[in-house]
N, C-alpha and C positions, 0 to 999 in steps of 0.2 A: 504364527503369522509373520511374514515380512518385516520387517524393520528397515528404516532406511536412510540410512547416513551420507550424509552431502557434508563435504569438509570445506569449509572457508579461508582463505590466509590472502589478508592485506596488508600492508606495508609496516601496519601497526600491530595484528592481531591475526589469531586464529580460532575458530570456533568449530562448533560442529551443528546444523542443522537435522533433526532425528525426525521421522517422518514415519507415520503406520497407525494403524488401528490398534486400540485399545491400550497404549502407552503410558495413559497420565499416573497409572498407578507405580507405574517404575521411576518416578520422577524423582525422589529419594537418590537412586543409585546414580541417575544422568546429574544431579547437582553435584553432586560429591566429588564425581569424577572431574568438574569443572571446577566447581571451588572448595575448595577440600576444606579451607578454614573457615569457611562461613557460620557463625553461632547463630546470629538474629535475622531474618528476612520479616521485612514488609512486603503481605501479599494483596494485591493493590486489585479486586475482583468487579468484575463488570456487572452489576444486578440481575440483567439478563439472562446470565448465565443457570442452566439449570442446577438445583441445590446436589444434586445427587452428582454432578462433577464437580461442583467446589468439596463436598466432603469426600472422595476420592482424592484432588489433592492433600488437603487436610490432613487426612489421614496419612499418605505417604510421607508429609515434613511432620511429623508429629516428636521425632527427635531432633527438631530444630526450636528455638522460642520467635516466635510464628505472630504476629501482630497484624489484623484484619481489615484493609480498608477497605469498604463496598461504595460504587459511586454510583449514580443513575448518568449515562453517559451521552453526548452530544457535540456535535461541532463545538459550541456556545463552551461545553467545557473545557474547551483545549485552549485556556489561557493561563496569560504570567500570573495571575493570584493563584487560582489551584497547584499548578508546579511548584511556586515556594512552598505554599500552605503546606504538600505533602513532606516536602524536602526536611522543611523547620519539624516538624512532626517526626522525622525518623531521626534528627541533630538533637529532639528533646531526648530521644532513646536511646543516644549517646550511640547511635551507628559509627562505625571503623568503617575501613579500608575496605576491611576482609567481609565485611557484612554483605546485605543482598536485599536490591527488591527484584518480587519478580511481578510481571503484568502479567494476570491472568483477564483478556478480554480481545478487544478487537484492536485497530487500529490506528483508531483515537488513543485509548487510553495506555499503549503500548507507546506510542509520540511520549505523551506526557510523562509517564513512569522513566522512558530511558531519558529524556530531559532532565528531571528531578535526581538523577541517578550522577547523570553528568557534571552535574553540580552542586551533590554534597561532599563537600571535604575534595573538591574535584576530582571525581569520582571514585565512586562504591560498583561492587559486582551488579551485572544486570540481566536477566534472564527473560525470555518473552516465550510466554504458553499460550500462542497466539487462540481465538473459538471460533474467529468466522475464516470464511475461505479466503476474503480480501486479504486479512492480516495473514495468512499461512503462506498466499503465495506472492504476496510484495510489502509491506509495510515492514512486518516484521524482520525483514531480512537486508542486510546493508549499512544499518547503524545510524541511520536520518532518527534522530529528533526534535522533536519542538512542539511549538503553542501558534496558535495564530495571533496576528494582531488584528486591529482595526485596517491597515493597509491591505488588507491579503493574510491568506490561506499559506501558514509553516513557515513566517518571514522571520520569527525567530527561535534559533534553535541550536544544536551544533552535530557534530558528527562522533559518535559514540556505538562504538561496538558493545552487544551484549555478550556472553559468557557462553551462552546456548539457548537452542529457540528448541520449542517442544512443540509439536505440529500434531495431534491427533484429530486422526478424521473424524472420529467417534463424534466429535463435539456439535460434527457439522450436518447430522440426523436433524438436530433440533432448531436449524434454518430454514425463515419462509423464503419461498422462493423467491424474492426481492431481494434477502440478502444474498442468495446464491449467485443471482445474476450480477452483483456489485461485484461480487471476485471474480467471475467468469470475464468481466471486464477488464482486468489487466491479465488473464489466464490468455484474454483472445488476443491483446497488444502483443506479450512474450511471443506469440507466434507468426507472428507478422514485421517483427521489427528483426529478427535475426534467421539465415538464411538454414533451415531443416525441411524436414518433414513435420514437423508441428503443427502447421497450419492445417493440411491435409488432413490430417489424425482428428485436431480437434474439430474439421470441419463432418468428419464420418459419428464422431461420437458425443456431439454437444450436446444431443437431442437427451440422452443416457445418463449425461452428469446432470443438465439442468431436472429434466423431468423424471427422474428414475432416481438420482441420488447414488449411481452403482458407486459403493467406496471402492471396488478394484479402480475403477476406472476413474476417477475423483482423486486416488493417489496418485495413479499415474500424470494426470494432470498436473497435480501441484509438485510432484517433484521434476517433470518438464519442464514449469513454468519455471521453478527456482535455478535450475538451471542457467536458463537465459536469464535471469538475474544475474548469477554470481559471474556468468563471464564479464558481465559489463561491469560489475563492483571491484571485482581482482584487479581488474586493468584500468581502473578509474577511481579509488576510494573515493575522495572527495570530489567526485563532478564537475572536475576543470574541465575536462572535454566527451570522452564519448560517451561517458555515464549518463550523459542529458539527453540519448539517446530514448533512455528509457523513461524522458517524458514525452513521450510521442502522445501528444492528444490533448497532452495533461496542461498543456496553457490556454487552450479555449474553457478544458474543466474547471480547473481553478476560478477563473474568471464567473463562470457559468455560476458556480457556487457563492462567493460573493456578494454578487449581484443579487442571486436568491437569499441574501442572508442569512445561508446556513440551515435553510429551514426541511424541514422532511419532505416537504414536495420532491426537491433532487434531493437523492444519497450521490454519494460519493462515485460510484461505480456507475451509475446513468447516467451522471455528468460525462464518463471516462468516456461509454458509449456515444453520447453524442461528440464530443470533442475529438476522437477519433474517425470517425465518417465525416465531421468537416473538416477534420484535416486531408484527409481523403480526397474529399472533393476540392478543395483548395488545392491539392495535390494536382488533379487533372486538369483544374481551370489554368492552371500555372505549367501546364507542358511536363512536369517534372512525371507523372503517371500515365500510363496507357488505360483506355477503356475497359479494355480487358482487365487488368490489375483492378479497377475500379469495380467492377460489375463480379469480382470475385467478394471482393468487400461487403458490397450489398448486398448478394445471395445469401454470407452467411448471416447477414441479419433478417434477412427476412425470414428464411427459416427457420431462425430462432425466436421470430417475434422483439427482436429488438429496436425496432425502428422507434425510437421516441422525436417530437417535434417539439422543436424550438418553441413555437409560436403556443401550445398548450401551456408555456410557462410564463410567457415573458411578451407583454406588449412590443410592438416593432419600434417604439419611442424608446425601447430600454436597450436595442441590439448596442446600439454608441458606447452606452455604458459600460457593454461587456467588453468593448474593443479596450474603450479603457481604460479596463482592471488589468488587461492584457498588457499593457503599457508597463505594470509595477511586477508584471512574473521574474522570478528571480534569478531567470536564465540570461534575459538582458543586458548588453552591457554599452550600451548607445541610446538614442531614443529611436530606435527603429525594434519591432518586435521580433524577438530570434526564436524560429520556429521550426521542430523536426518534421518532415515528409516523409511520405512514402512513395520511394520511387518503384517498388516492387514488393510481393509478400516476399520478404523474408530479407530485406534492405530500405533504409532510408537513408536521407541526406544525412550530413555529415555535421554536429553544432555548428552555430557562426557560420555556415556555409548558404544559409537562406535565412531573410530579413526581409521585414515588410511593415513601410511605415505605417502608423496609425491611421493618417488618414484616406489611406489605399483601400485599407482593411475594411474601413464604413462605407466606403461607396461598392464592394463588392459581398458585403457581408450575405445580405440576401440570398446570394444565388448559391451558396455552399449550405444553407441549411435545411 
C-alpha cells in the first residue's frame, strides 16, 4: 500500500510528513531515521485512543526506554500547569537533547506536548502521531505550539518544529462522525483559501469521506490538505504575513470558543465551520465577494449538512462578547480587527489588508450569521 511522504524545509528546519494506511507499526524505523540518538521517549497518549493502537506503538519502541503518559483530554487541559507538570516530569528522568516526546493523540494534546518539548532544556526532539483527521491535516503540521490562557485560545506558546509527524489513516475507522467533520473543517478551508482544483474535488467527494469513511479518498484528502498547508508555512514560518492566511475563519472561531468556554457543545472544527460562512458572508456584505462565490460556499454546506446556527448556542445578548474576544485574536495589531476574506474560492484578501473596527462589527453582526 502507498506510503506518502511530503518533505517540509523552513528557515530553521526540515522534516518529513509520512502519510498511508497501516503505518504505525513502522514507527521504530521512521524514528530512527529522524533521531538516530534518541534512548528515552515520553509517549504522552490520548485515552481515547483505542488500546490495540497504543500497543502497536508500544510494541514498535519497544527498543527504546519508553515512559507512558495517558491523559483524559480537553480544551480545559491545554494549560501553563499541565505543560510544566509534564516538562518537570521528563527533567525528573533526566531527559537530554537527544531525547524525545512524542504526542500520540489529537490536537490538543499535540499543542501541549510540542510546547513542553520546546521548553525542556530549550528544546528536546519532538514527534506528532497525530489519531483524528483534525490533527493530521492542520495542527499537527507547522510547529505552532501552546496552552491557552484565560485571554483567548493558544495566546501562549512559541513556534517549534517536530522531527516527524506520523499520519495513519488507520486510526481514523475509529471516529464518530462529529469528529470527522471537525477535520473536514480545515480540509474544506485548505480548499478554498488557495487557487486548485481542491475545492471542486472536495465538492464531488465529501459525501464519500464524511459518510463512507473511503481511506483511498480520506488520504487523498489529507495529503491535499497538507499541502496547502506547507505552501503557506515554507513561505511564512512564523506568521508575519501570509501564513495568517490560513486562519481564514479562524477569528470569529476562536472567539466563538471562548465565549463557549470551551465546553463540548462547540468542538473545534464546528466553530471553524461557522466562522468560515461568516466570514463569507461578511465577505459579500463587504463588496469583497460575488454571489456567486457565496452561493458556491453554501451549497457545499448544505449538502453536507453543515449549516450550524449561531443562535442554538448563544443568546443574541452574548453576539458583543464574541465581537470582543475578537478584539484579543493574535492576528491584531491596532485596535481595529484584522480579518482574512474571501474574495474567491481559491483567493482571499491579503493580512492587514481588511480591518474592522469592534464597533462596526456589533452593529452588523446579525446579519452574517
Amino acid at each position: 500500500m502507498k506510503v506518502n511522504k511530503l518533505k517540509i524545509k523552513t528557515s530553521d528546519s526540515k522534516y518529513e510528513i509520512i502519510i498511508g494506511q497501516k503505518i504505525l507499526k513502522n514507527s521504530y524505523q521512521y524514528i530512527k531515521n529522524s533521531c538516530p540518538n534518541v534512548k528515552k521517549i515520553a509517549l504522552v497518549i490520548d485515552r481515547n485512543i483505542p488500546q490495540n493502537f497504543v500497543n502497536i506503538l508500544k510494541t514498535s519502541l519497544k527498543k527504546f526506554k519508553v515512559y507512558s503518559f495517558k491523559y483524559s483530554v480537553n480544551e480545559k487541559f491545554k494549560s501553563t500547569h499541565n505543560a510544566l507538570k509534564l516538562a518537570e516530569t521528563c527533567l525528573a528522568k533526566n531527559f537530554n537533547r537527544n531525547d524525545l516526546i512524542i504526542s500520540f493523540g489529537g490536537g490538543i494534546l499535540g499543542d501541549l506536548s510540542g510546547f513542553a518539548a520546546s521548553i525542556i532544556k530549550r528544546g528536546i526532539n519532538f514527534i506528532n502521531i497525530p489519531s483524528t483527521l483534525l490533527a493530521q491535516v492542520d495542527s499537527s503540521i507547522g510547529g505552532k505550539t501552546g496552552v491557552n490562557s484565560k485571554f483567548g485560545k493558544n495566546l501562549i506558546g512559541t513556534f517549534y518544529q517536530p522531527k516527524l509527524v506520523i499520519s495513519d489513516v488507520e486510526l481514523l475507522k475509529s471516529l464518530p462522525k462529529r469528529e470527522m467533520v471537525c477535520g473536514y473543517a480545515e480540509i474544506l478551508k485548505h480548499s478554498m483559501i488557495l487557487k486548485s482544483n481542491f475545492f471542486s474535488w472536495l465538492s464531488k467527494n465529501s459525501a464519500k469521506i464524511l459518510e463512507n469513511k473511503n481511506p483511498n479518498l480520506i488520504t487523498q484528502a489529507i495529503v491535499k490538505s497538507c499541502k496547502v498547508k506547507l505552501y503557506f508555512i515554507e513561505k511564512d514560518t512564523k506568521e508575519k504575513n501570509i501564513r495568517m492566511i490560513l486562519n481564514f475563519g479562524h477569528t470569529f472561531a476562536h472567539a466563538i470558543e471562548v465565549q463557549n468556554k470551551y465546553s463540548k457543545n462547540i468542538n473545534h472544527g464546528e466553530a471553524v465551520i461557522l466562522g468560515m460562512l461568516m466570514a463569507t458572508k461578511l465577505s459579500y456584505l463587504k463588496g469583497v465577494c460575488s454571489l456567486k462565490t457565496l452561493n458556491l460556499v453554501q451549497n457545499i454546506y448544505k449538502n453536507n449538512n453543515l449549516k450550524y446556527s449561531l443562535d442554538k448556542f448563544f443568546k443574541t445578548k452574548e453576539y458583543n462578547s464574541i465581537v470582543d474576544h475578537m478584539s484579543n485574536d493574535k492576528k491584531n495589531n491596532d485596535d481595529r480587527i484584522n480579518l482574512i476574506l474571501l474574495k474567491s474560492i481559491g483567493q482571499t484578501t491579503l493580512p492587514n489588508s481588511y480591518k474592522i473596527k469592534k464597533n462596526e462589527l456589533k452593529k452588523i453582526f446579525k446579519k452574517i450569521i
